[in-house]
C-alpha positions, 0 to 999 in steps of 0.5 A: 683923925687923932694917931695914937701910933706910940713913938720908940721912947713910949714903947720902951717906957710901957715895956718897962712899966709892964716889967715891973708889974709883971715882976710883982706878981712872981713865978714868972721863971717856973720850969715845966717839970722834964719827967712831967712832960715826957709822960703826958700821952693824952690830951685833957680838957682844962677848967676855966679860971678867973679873967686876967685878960693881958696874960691871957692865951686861949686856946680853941680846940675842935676836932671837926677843923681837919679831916686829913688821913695823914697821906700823900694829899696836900692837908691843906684840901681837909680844912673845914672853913666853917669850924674855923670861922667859929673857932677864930670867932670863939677865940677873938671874943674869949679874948677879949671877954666881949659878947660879939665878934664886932666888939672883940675886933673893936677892942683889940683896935682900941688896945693899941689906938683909942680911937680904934680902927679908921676906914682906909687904914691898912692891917698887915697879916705876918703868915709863915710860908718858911717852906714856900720857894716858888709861887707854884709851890705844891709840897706838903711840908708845913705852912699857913693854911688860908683858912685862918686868913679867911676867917680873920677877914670875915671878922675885921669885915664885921667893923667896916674894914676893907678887903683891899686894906687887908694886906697879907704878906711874907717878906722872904719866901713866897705865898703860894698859887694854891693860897691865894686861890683859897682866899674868899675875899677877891680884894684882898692884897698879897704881897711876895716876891712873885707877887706884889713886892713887899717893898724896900724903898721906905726913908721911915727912921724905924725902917731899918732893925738894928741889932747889939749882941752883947759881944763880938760883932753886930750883924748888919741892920736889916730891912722891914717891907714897906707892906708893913711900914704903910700898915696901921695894925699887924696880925702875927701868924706863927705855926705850932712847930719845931725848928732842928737848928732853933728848937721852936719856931713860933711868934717871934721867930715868924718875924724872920720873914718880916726882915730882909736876910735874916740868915746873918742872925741863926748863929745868934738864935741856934741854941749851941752855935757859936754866937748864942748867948741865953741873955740875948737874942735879936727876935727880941730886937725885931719885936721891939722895932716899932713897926712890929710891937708897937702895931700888934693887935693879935697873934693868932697860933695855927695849931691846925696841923702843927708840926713836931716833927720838923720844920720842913716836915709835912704835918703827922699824928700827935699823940697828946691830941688822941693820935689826930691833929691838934686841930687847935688855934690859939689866940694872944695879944702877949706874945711871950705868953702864947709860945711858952703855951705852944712851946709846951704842947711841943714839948710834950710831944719831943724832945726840945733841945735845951734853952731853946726857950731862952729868948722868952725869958729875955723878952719877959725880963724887958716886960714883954709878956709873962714867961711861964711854963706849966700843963696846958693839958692838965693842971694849967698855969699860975700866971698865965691866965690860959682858956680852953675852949 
C-alpha cells in the first residue's frame, strides 16, 4: 500500500506554495464593514457563484434540522437525523462539486492520499464538548450534537470504511453518556478520559507540539492523543460560537482539545492579555503539527444551534436567522476560510471583541487558507468561493 502521509518539511513547502498563490489574487485583508454588520437583522439567501472548489466553504441551511422551543429541555432531543443526514450529504457532494455521496467521500480521501482511503485505516473525529466535565453530563450549554457524527459515518460507510475505524474523540473534557447513547453505529470508538483513554504513551517525533511566541518564554510543548496519532485521516468539528476570553471559538481553536493542558496557551489567545501578540498565535502552531494539518480531510462547522452568546451558554434565538436557530452546517477543506464565514454570522449577531480574528490573518500569511471577511448573508465574497444551499 503506497503512503502519501506528507513529511513536516512537504507541509511547509505546500503551505508556502499556497501562500504565494493565494497573494496573487489579492483582498485577502477586506474588513467586514462594523456599520454593516451591525444592521443585518435578517438572514437572505445567497446566488451561487462560479466554482473555486479549494477556497470553497458551503454552507447548508435547512430550518426542518431542529425544533427546539428554546426552554428548559436539553436541545439536543429536537434534532431530526434525517435532515441532517441530507444536509451533511448536500454538503460533502457541493464540496467537492461530485454527483455522489461515495464520490465526494472518495475525493476528499484523495486530496490528502492518492490513493485514497485503505480498508483498516482509522479516521479521527475532533468534536468539541468544552462544556462536558463528567461522563453523566446532562446541562444544556452548548456542545456537539451526535447528529452530525451519525451522518458522517452513514457517509464514509458509503466507501467501505468500518465502523470500529472510526474513532471520535476529545482529548480534555469528556464525551457525554447521552452521546454516545445517540450514536447509530454500535461500533464506533469513543475516546475520553471516562472512556477509552485517548492516550499519551506514543515515541512518534511529531507527538509533541511545540510552540515560539515571538518574545518572552515559550510555553512548554504539549502532547497529542495517541487517538489521533494511530489515525490516518482527521475530521474537525467546531461549533459556531463565541468565546468571552477569546472572542470566537471555532476550528482552530477546537484543536485546544487535541492537546494536553492547553490552559498555558490563553494568555497567548486572549485578545488583550498580557502575551497576546496580533503576529502570532500557537493555534496556528497546533494546526501545523502534522498529525492535525497535514491529516485534515474536512472541517465540518455545527451551526445547528450555535451559540452567540457564550461559550458556556445554552443555544438562544438568532435574529439574523428569523429569531430561530441557525440550523445551519458548514462545510470546508480551508480552514481559515470556513471561521471567517463563521466568524461573520457571529459578528452580526454581537459584538466581537477587537482582533479576535487576528490568528487567521496569521494563518492566511503562512498559506493556510484565505483570510477574507464579507456578507454571507447578502452580497457574499470576493475570494471566498462561499455556496449556499
Amino acid at each position: 500500500m503506497k503512503n502519501d502521509k506528507l513529511t513536516r518539511r512537504d507541509f511547509i513547502k505546500k503551505a508556502a506554495f499556497a501562500g504565494a498563490g493565494l497573494a496573487v489574487g489579492g483582498g485577502l485583508l477586506t474588513r467586514l464593514d462594523t456599520q454593516a454588520q451591525e444592521s443585518v437583522k435578517i438572514y437572505l439567501p445567497l446566488i451561487l457563484k462560479a466554482p473555486t472548489p479549494s477556497n470553497r466553504v458551503v454552507h447548508v441551511h435547512d430550518s426542518n434540522a431542529t425544533y427546539w422551543d428554546f426552554g428548559s429541555n436539553y436541545y439536543g432531543n429536537y434534532v431530526r437525523q434525517d435532515v441532517v443526514n441530507n444536509m451533511v450529504d448536500q454538503g460533502v457532494m457541493a464540496l467537492k462539486g461530485a454527483g455522489s455521496v461515495a464520490q465526494a467521500w472518495d475525493t476528499l480521501f484523495k486530496a490528502v492520499n492518492t490513493d485514497g482511503y485503505q480498508s483498516g485505516q482509522k479516521i479521527a473525529i475532533k468534536v468539541n464538548l468544552n462544556n462536558a466535565f463528567q461522563c453523566n453530563d446532562s446541562d444544556n450549554a452548548i456542545d456537539a450534537l451526535i447528529h452530525p457524527v451519525n451522518a458522517i459515518v452513514r457517509g464514509l460507510k458509503q466507501i467501505g470504511v468500518a465502523e470500529r475505524d472510526i474513532c471520535v474523540y476529545e482529548a480534555v473534557r469528556q464525551i457525554p453518556d447521552r452521546f454516545v447513547a445517540g450514536c447509530l453505529y454500535p461500533n464506533v470508538q469513543f475516546f475520553s478520559g471516562c472512556r477509552q483513554p485517548p492516550g499519551s504513551s506514543s515515541n512518534d517525533p511529531d507527538a509533541l507540539v511545540t510552540f515560539n511566541p515571538p518574545s518572552g518564554p515559550a510555553p512548554s510543548p504539549l502532547r497529542i492523543p495517541d487517538v489521533l496519532i494511530n489515525a490516518a485521516y482527521l475530521i474537525n468539528m467546531p461549533i459556531m460560537k463565541t468565546h468571552d476570553s477569546a472572542g470566537v471559538s471555532l476550528s482552530f481553536k477546537n484543536h485546544f482539545g487535541t492537546i494536553s493542558n492547553p490552559g498555558s496557551l490563553h494568555d497567548y489567545i486572549f485578545p488583550g492579555w498580557s502575551r497576546f501578540s496580533t503576529g502570532y498565535s500557537p493555534l496556528i502552531e497546533i494546526y501545523q503539527n502534522p498529525h492535525v494539518g497535514t491529516k485534515t480531510i474536512l472541517t465540518i462547522g455545527d451551526g445547528l444551534f450555535g451559540a452567540w452568546a457564550g461559550y458556556t451558554s445554552p443555544p438562544s434565538r438568532w435574529t439574523t436567522f428569523g429569531n430561530a436557530a441557525p440550523n445551519s452546517l458548514f462545510f470546508a477543506t480551508d480552514p481559515v476560510a470556513i471561521d471567517c464565514v463563521m466568524y461573520d454570522f457571529l459578528a452580526a449577531e454581537t459584538t466581537i471583541k477587537a482582533n479576535a480574528d487576528s490568528y487567521l490573518s496569521v494563518a492566511a500569511n503562512i498559506g493556510l487558507g484565505v483570510f477574507e471577511h464579507g456578507a454571507p448573508w447578502g452580497s457574499g465574497y470576493s475570494t471566498i468561493d462561499y455556496v449556499k444551499i
